[in-house]
C-alpha positions in Angstrom: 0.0 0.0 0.0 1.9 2.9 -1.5 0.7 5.9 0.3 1.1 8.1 3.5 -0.8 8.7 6.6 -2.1 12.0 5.8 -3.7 10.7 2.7 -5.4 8.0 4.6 -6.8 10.4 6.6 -8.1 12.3 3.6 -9.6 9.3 2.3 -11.5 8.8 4.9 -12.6 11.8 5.1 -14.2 12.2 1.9 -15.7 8.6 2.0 -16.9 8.8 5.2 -16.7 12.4 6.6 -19.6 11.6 9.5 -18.8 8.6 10.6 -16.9 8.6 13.9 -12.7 8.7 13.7 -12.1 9.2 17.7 -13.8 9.1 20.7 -12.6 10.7 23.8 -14.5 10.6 27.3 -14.4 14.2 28.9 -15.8 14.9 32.4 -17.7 11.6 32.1 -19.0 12.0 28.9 -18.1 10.7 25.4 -17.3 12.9 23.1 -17.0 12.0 19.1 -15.0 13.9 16.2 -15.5 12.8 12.6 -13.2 12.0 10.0 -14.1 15.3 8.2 -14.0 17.1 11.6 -10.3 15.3 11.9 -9.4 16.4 9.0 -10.1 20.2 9.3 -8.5 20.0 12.8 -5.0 18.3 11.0 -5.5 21.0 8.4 -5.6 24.1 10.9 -2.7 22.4 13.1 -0.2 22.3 10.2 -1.3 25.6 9.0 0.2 26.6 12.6 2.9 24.8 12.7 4.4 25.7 8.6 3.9 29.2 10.1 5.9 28.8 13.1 8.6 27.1 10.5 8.3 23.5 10.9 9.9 22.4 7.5 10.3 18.9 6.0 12.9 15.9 7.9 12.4 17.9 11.1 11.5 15.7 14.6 8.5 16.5 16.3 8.3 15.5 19.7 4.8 14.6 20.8 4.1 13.7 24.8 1.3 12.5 26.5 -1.5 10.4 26.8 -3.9 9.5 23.6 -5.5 12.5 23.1 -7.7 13.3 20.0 -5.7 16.9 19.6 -2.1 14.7 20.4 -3.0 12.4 17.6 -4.3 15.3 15.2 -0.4 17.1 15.7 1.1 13.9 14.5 -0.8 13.5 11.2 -0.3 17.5 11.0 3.2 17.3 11.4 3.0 14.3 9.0 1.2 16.5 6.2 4.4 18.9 6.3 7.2 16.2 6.0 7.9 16.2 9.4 9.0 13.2 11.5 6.8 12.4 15.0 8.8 11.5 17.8 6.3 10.1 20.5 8.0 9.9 24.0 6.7 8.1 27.4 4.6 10.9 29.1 5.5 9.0 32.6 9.2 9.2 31.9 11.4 11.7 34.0 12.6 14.9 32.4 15.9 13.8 32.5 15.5 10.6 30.2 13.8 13.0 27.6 17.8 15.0 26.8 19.2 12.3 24.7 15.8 12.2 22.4 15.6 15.8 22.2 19.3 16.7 21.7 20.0 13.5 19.1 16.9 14.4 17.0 17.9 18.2 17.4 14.2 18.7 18.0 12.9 22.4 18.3 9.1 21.6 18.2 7.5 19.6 20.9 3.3 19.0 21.5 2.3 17.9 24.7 -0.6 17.3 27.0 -0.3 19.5 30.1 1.6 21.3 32.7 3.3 18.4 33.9 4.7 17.8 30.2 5.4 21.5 30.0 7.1 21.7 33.3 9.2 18.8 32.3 10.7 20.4 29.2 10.9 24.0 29.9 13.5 22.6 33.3 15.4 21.2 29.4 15.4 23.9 27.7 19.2 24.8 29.4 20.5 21.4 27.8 18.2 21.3 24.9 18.9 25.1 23.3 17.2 24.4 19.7 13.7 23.4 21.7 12.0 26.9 20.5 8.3 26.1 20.4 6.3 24.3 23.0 2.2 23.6 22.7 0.1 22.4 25.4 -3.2 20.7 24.5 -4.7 20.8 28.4 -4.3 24.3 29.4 -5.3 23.9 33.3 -2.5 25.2 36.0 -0.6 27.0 32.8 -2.7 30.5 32.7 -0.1 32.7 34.1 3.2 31.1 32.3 5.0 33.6 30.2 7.6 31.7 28.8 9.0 32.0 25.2 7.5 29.8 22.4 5.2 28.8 25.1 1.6 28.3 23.7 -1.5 26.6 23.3 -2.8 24.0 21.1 -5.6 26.3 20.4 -3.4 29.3 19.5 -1.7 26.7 17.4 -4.8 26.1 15.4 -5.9 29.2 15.3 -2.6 30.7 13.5 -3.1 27.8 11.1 -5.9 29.0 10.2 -5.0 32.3 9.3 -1.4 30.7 7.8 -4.1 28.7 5.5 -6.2 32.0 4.2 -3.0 33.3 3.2 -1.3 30.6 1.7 -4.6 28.2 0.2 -3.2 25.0 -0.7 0.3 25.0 1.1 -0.8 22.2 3.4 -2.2 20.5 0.4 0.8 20.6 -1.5 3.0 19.2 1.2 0.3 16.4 1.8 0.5 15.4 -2.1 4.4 15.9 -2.4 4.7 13.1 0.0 6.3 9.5 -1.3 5.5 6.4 0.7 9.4 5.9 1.6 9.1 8.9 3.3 10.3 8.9 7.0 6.9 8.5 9.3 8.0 8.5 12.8 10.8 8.0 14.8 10.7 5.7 18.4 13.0 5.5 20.9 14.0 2.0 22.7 14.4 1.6 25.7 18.2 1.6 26.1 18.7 -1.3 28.8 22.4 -1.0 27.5 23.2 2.9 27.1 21.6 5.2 25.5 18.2 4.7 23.7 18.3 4.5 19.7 16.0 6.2 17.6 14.1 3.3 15.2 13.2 4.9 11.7 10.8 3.8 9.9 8.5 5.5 7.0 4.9 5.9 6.0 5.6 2.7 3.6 6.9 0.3 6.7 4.3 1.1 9.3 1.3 1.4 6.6 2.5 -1.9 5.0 2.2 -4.0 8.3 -0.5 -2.6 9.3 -2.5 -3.3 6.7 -1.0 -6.8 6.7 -2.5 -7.4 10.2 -5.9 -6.4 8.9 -6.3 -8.8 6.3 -4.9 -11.8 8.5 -7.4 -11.0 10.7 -10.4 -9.6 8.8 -10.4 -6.0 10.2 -13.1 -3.5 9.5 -14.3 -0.4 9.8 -17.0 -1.5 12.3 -14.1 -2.0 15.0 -13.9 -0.4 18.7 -10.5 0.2 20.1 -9.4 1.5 23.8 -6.4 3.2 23.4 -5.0 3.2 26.8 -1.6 2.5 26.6 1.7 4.6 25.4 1.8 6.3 22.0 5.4 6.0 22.5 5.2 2.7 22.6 5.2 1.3 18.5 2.4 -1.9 20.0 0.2 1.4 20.7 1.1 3.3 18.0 0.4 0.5 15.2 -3.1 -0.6 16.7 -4.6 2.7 17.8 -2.9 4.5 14.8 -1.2 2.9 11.9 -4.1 0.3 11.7 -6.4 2.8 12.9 -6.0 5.1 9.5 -5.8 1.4 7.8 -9.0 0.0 8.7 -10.8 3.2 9.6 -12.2 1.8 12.7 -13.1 4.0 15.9 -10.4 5.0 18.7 -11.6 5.5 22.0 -9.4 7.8 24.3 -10.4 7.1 28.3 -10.5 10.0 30.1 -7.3 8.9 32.7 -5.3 6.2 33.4 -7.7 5.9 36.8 -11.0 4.9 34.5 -9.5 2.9 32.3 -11.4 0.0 33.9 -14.4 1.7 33.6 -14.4 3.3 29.8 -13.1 -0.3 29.0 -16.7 -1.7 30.7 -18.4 1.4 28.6 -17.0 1.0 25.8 -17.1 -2.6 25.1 -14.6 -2.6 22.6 -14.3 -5.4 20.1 -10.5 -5.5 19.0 -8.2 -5.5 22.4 -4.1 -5.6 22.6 -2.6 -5.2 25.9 0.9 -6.4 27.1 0.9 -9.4 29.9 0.9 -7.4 32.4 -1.8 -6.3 32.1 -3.2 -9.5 31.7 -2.0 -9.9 35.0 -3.4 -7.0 36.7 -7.0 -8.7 35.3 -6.7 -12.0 36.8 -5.3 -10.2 39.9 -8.4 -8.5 40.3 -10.3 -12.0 39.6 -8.7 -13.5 42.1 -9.5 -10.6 44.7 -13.0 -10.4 44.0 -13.4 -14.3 44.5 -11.2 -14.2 47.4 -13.8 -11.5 49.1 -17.2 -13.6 47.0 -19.2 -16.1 49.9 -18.4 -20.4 50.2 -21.0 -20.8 47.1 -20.1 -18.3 44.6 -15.8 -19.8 45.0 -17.3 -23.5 44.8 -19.0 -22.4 41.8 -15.9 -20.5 40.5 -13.9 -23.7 41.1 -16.1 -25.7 39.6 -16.4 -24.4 36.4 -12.8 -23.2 35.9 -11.9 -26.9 36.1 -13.9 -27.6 33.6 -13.3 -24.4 31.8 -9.1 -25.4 31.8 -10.0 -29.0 30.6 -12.4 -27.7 27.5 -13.0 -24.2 27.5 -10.1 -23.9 24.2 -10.9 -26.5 22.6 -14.8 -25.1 22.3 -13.4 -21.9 21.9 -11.1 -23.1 18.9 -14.4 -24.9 17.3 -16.3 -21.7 17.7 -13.3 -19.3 16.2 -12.1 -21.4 14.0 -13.2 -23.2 10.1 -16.1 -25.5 10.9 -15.2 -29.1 11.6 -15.7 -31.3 14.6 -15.3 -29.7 18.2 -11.5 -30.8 19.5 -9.2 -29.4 21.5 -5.3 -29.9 21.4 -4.0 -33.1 19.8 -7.2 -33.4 18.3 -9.3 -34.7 21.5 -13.3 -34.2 21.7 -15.0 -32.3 22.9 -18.5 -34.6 24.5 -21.8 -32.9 23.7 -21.9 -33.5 28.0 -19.3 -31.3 28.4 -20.4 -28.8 25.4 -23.2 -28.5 27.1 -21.9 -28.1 30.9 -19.5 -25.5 29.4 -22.4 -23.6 27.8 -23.9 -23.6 31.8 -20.7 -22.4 33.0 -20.8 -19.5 30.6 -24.4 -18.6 31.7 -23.3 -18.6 35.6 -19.5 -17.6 35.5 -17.4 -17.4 32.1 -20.2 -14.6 30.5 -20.5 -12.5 33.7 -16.3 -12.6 34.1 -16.0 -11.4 31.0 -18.6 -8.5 31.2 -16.8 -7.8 34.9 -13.5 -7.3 32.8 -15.3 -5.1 29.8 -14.3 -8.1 27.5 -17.9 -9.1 26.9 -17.5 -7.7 23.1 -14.4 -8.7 22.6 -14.2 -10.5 18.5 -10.3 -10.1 18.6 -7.6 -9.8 21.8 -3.5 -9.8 20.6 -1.3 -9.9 23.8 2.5 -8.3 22.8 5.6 -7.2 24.4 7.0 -9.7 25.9 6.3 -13.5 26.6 3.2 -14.4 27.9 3.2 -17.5 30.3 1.3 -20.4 29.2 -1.0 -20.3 32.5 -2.4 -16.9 31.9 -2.8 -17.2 28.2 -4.9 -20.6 28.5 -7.1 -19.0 31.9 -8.3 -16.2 29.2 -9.3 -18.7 26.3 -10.6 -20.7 29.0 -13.1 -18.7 29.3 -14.0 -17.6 25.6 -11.7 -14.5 25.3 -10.2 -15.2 22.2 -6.4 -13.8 22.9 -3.8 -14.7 21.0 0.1 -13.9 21.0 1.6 -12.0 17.9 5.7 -11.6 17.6 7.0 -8.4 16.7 9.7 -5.7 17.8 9.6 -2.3 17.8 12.3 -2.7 14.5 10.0 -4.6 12.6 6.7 -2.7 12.6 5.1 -5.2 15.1 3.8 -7.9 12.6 6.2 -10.3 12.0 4.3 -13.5 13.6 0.2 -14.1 14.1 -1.8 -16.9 15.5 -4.9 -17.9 13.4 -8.0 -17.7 15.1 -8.4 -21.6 15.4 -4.5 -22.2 15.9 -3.6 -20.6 19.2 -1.1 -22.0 21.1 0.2 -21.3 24.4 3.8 -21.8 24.0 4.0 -20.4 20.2 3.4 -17.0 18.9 2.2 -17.9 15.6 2.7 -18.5 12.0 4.5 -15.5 9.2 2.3 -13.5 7.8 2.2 -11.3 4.6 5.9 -10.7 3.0 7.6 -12.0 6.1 10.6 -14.4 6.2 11.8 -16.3 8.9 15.3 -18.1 9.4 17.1 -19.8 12.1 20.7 -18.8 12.5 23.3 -21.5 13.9 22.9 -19.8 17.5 19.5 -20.5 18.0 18.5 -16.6 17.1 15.7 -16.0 14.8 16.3 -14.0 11.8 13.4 -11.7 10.0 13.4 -10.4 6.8 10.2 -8.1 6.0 8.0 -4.8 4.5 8.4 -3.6 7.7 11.7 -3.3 8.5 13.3 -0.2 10.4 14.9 2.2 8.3 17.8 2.7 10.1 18.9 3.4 14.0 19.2 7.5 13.1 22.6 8.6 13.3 23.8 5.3 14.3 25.4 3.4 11.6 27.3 1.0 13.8 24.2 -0.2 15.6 22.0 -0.5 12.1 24.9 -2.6 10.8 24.9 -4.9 14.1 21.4 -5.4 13.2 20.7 -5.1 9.7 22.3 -7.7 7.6 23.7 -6.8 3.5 20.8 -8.8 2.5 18.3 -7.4 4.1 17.9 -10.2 7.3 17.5 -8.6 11.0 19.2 -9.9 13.4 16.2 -9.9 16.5 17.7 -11.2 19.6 15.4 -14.3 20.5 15.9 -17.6 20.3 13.4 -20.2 19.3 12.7 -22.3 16.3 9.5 -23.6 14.0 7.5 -26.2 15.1 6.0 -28.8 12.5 3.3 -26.8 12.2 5.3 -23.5 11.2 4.4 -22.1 14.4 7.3 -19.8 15.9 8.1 -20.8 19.0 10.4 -18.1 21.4 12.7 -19.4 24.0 13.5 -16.4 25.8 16.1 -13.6 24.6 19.3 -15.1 22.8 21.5 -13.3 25.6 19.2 -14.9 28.4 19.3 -17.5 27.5 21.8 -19.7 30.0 23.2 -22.9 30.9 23.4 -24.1 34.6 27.2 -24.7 35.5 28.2 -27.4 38.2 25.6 -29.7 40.5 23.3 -32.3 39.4 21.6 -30.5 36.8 25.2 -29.5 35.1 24.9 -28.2 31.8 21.0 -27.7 31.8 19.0 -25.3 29.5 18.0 -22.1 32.3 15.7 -19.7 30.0 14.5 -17.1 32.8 11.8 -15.4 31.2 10.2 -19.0 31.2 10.4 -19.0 34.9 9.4 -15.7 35.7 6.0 -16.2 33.8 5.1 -18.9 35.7 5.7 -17.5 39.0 3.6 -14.5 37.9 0.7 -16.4 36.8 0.6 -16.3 40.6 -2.4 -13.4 41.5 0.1 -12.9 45.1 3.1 -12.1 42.8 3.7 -8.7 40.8 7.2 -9.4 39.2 10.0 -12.1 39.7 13.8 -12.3 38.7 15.7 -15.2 38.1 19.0 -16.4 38.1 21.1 -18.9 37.5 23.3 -18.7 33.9 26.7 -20.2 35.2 25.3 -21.3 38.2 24.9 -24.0 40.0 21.0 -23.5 40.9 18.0 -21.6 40.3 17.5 -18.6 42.8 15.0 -15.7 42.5 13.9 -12.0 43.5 10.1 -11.6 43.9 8.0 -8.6 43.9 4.5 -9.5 45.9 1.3 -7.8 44.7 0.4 -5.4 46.9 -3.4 -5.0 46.4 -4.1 -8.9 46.1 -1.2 -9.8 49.1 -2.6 -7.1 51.0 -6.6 -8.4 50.4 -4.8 -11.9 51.4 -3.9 -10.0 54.8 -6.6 -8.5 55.8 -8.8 -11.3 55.5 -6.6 -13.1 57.9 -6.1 -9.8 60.2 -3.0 -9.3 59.4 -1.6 -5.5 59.9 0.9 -4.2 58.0 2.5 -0.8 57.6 3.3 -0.6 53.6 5.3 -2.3 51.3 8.4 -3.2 53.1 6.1 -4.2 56.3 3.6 -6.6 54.0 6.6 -8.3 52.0 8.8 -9.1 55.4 6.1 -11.1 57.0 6.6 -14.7 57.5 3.6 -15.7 56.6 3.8 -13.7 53.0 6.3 -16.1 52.9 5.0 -19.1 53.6 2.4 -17.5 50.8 4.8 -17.3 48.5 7.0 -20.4 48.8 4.0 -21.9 48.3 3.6 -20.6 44.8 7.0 -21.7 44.2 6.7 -25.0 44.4 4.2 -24.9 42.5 6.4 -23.9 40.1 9.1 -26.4 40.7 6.9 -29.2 40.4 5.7 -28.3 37.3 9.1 -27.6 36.1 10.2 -31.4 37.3 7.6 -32.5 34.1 9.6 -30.3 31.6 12.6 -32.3 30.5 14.3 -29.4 29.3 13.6 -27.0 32.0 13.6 -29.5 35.0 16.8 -27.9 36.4 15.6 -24.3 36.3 13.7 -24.9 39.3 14.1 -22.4 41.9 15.9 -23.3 45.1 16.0 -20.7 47.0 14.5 -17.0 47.1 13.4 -13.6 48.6 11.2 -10.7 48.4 12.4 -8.0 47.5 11.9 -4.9 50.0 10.9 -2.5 47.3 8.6 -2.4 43.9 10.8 -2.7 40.8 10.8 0.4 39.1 11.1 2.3 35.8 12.1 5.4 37.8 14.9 3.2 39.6 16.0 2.2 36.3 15.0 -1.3 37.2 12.4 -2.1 34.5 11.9 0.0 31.3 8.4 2.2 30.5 7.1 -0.7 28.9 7.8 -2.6 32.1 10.5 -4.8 31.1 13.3 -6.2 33.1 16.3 -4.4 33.2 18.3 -7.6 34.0 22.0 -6.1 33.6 20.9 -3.1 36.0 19.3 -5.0 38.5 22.0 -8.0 38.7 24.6 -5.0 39.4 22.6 -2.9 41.7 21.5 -5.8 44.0 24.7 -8.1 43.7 25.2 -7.9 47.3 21.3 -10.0 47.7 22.7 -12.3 45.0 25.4 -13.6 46.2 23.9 -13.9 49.8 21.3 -15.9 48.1 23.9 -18.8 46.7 26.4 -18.0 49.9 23.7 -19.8 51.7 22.9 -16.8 54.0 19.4 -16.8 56.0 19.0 -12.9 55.3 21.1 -9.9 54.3 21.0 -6.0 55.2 20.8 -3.9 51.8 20.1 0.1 51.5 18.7 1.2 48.2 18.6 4.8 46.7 14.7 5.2 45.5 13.0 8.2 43.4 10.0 9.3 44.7 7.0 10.5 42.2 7.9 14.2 42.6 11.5 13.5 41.7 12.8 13.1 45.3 15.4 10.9 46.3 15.8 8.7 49.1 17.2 5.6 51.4 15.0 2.0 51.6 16.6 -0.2 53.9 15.7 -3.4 55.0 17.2 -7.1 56.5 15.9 -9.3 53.7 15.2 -12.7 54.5 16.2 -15.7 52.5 14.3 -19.0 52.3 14.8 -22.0 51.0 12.1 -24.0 48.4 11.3 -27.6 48.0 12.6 -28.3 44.5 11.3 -32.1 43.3 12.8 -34.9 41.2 12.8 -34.7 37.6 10.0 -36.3 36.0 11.0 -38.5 32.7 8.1 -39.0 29.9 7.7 -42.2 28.8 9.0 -43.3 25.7 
């Protein structure tokens, strides 16, 4: 699909100029703008910003949450040339210098006076950062600051920049080419300092539009956009795909009522990362903790049944018609079709409506791995998730699951224009459409990555199935052998692990180790909302955090979840080693402002293996606890001291279970 972003938008809007483009709930209520309204908003907001000099190949930064205006100065700068640069609105002001100063950016659009406050305290370090436009003006009346102005000044110099100049905007729009750059997003930068991935109008536009037919998108979709535009996963679905399909975006009205606008809204197409399928089944498992002795026999009941059968009905009902099996091609009775169809009048249907995933046709689950428990609970009962495979480098879509083909421990099959090989290592290789450009102004990196003939290099390690299903390991870096002791020379894949343990509603985040080791240990992170429901049904006090997570019997809580673990690890032949021997909870919440985890909530390993090597090494010393002081960053960008005497327990860790030949 040869074109650009701001010509899908035009489309759109002359096919359909009444017909709702975004949604965004304000002071409770739902307020809808129009493709032809969208457009005339893009139209005035580049007017604005060719007057205040934007020219083509410039960066423009863009912060916040989704916002219908936010979105509108992206396909605005987009009309002039102009590169977006989306950035994590939660991020501190300090991890926005290397962006602004590498993309030389002078033009930023933001949300509000947090966003504003952030980048006026850069503008010492960031000299070229002239204009600044706020789309929220609330608490930023009486700034007088230089370039400092509002969205709706913005659009209202556009519109006087467009009486005098008719068809500039216009011009620029139809002057465009495909290969064009689109937008520009910034990893992480677990290892230094973030890179800037490239890609054009052609690479994003291509993907997207090769996720829509695999999956039979139209316009007739609902999408939450909830999650950060920074982040490409949020950026494809709620805006690539979004000009694609021409479906309807739906902006909550804060992070605080997603939940609720997700319940209103009903929407039919869903993608979240695993944690937040966590934080759902979390919230399960709190309510049913709190529901009476009938309603949790009930819940049992059927979520027995629901394990056993509830994918394989869900596969017959997704999927092309044919006889109803599940896995490995077993049955599914008509006695248990129809018990299945009484759990999901008395608990599967009203879970589902609890969660706002009543309308749900289409759920995709990104990011990172997903562990096999919490993937099978949701098509257990009749969400129909499934995993994709993507990076930020390749445009997302590299790897779908068909509706009727949804594995737990795959990620799916190659769609459209996608190649896959194996390299000698173990590490997947992807050539594509969708391909980064280039790491901007980083040549070295783009050559570490990019091969001659056109192969990326991604990192994970995995292989195909028989089926032709991808199936990911972990990361190729993670990816460890344990060193000495009975279970010498064993695979360890971490991430593995670490799912597991989080399928657990009492545990929020784990970290395992164990590559050149002679055992498993772990760092756990409890829940605090579901531990601390678990305490206070027992009459347990607690003081915070530190005070929950120290208790001994949060321990016995938790070593209870980890053997768990281990003994399903003792089934895995290849994994039976990475059971977990010993552990300890960790005194604090990882964090992205501790550098611990990154804004998509990612592991830092390398950061958090230096920063708590003291706890490490007291776990395989053999220690019983060990004092550690931690340097913390508050929310309002103060530092201070946590301090705690950690205990260390040990975990029952079982015999290895051999399959029979």
């Amino acid at each position: 699909m040869l074109t650009t972003f701001p010509r899908l938008l035009l489309e759109h809007a002359a096919k359909r100029p009444d017909a709702p483009a975004l949604r965004e709930k304000e002071y409770g209520i739902w307020q809808t703008l129009s493709w032809s309204a969208l457009a005339a908003m893009v139209h005035d907001l580049a007017g604005g910003l060719a007057a205040a000099g934007l020219q083509r190949g410039q960066h423009v930064v863009v912060v916040g949450a989704n916002r219908p205006r936010l979105c509108a100065a992206m396909l605005a700068a987009q009309s002039l040339g102009a590169i977006a640069v989306p950035l994590y609105q939660d991020a501190a002001g300090a991890e926005f210098v290397f962006p602004l100063g590498n993309a030389e950016v002078a033009f930023a659009l933001v949300e509000d006076q947090e966003q504003v406050d952030k980048l006026l305290g850069l503008r010492p370090q960031c000299p070229r950062l002239a204009h600044i436009w706020y789309d929220e003006p609330r608490g930023l009346r009486h700034y007088s600051e230089p370039g400092l102005a509002s969205m709706d000044a913005l659009a209202e110099a556009g519109r006087a920049f467009n009486a005098q100049h008719p068809g500039h905007v216009q011009a620029e729009i139809a002057q465009a080419d495909a290969h064009d750059v689109a937008a520009m997003f910034f990893t992480s930068g677990t290892t230094g300092n973030p890179k800037g991935v490239v890609h054009t109008h052609h690479t994003l536009i291509d993907r997207a539009a090769a996720g829509q037919r695999f999956d039979k998108l139209t316009a007739a979709e609902e999408v939450l956009a909830y999650l950060p535009a920074a982040w490409i996963g949020q950026n494809i679905f709620s805006y690539a795909q979004w000009l694609v399909c021409g479906y309807v975006v739906n902006c909550p009205e804060s992070a605080s009522t997603v939940t609720i606008d997700l319940k209103e809204i009903g929407p039919t197409y869903y993608f979240a990362p695993p944690r937040i399928f966590e934080g759902l089944l979390t919230s399960v498992m709190i309510r049913m903790e709190d529901a009476s002795a009938p309603k949790r026999w009930l819940f049992a009941h059927f979520m027995v049944l629901a394990r056993r059968v509830g994918p394989a009905v869900l596969a017959r009902r997704v999927g092309p018609a044919s006889p109803a099996s599940g896995r490995d091609g077993q049955h599914v009775s008509l006695v248990d079709r129809l018990h299945y169809a009484l759990g999901n009048w008395v608990i599967y249907g009203p879970l589902r409506n609890t969660l706002g995933l009543s309308r749900v046709r289409l759920a995709y689950t990104a990011g990172e791995a997903i562990g096999p428990d919490l993937f099978s609970f949701f098509r257990a009962i009749g969400v129909t998730l499934k995993q994709l495979y993507g990076a930020t480098e390749t445009a997302v879509f590299v790897c779908l699951q068909p509706d009727h083909q949804a594995k737990a421990d795959t990620v799916g099959v190659p769609i459209d224009g996608v190649e896959l090989k194996v390299a000698d290592n173990g590490e997947i290789l992807v050539r594509s459409p969708g391909l980064l450009k280039e790491y901007y102004k980083n040549p070295v990196a783009t050559a570490e990555v990019l091969t001659a003939d056109g192969w990326y290099h991604t990192g994970d390690a995995g292989f195909l199935d028989a089926q032709g299903h991808l199936k990911i390991i972990d990361r190729a870096k993670d990816v460890g052998r344990l060193q000495g002791g009975v279970h010498d020379g064993a695979m360890f894949a971490p991430k593995y692990v670490e799912n597991k343990l989080k399928f657990f509603a009492h545990i929020k985040e784990a970290v395992a180790f164990g590559d050149r080791r002679d055992r498993v240990c772990a760092f756990i992170n409890i829940d605090l909302n579901a531990v601390g429901n678990w305490a206070e049904k027992r009459n347990l006090p607690y003081g915070g955090y530190a005070d929950l997570a120290g208790k001994p019997e949060v321990y016995e809580l938790v070593r209870e979840c980890v053997e768990k673990v281990n003994a399903d690890l003792a089934v895995d032949e290849k994994l039976a080693g990475s059971q977990i021997s010993r552990f300890m909870i960790l005194h604090k919440e990882l964090d992205a402002d501790d550098g611990e985890l990154t804004r998509t909530s990612k592991l830092k390993r390398g950061h958090i293996a230096d920063k708590y090597r003291v706890l490490i090494e007291a776990l395989y010393e053999g220690r019983s606890s060990q004092f550690i002081q931690t340097q913390v960053k508050f929310e309002d960008g103060r530092t201070g001291v946590a301090e705690a005497d950690l205990r260390i327990v040990d975990a029952k860790v079982f015999p290895a279970v051999r399959r029979a030949a």
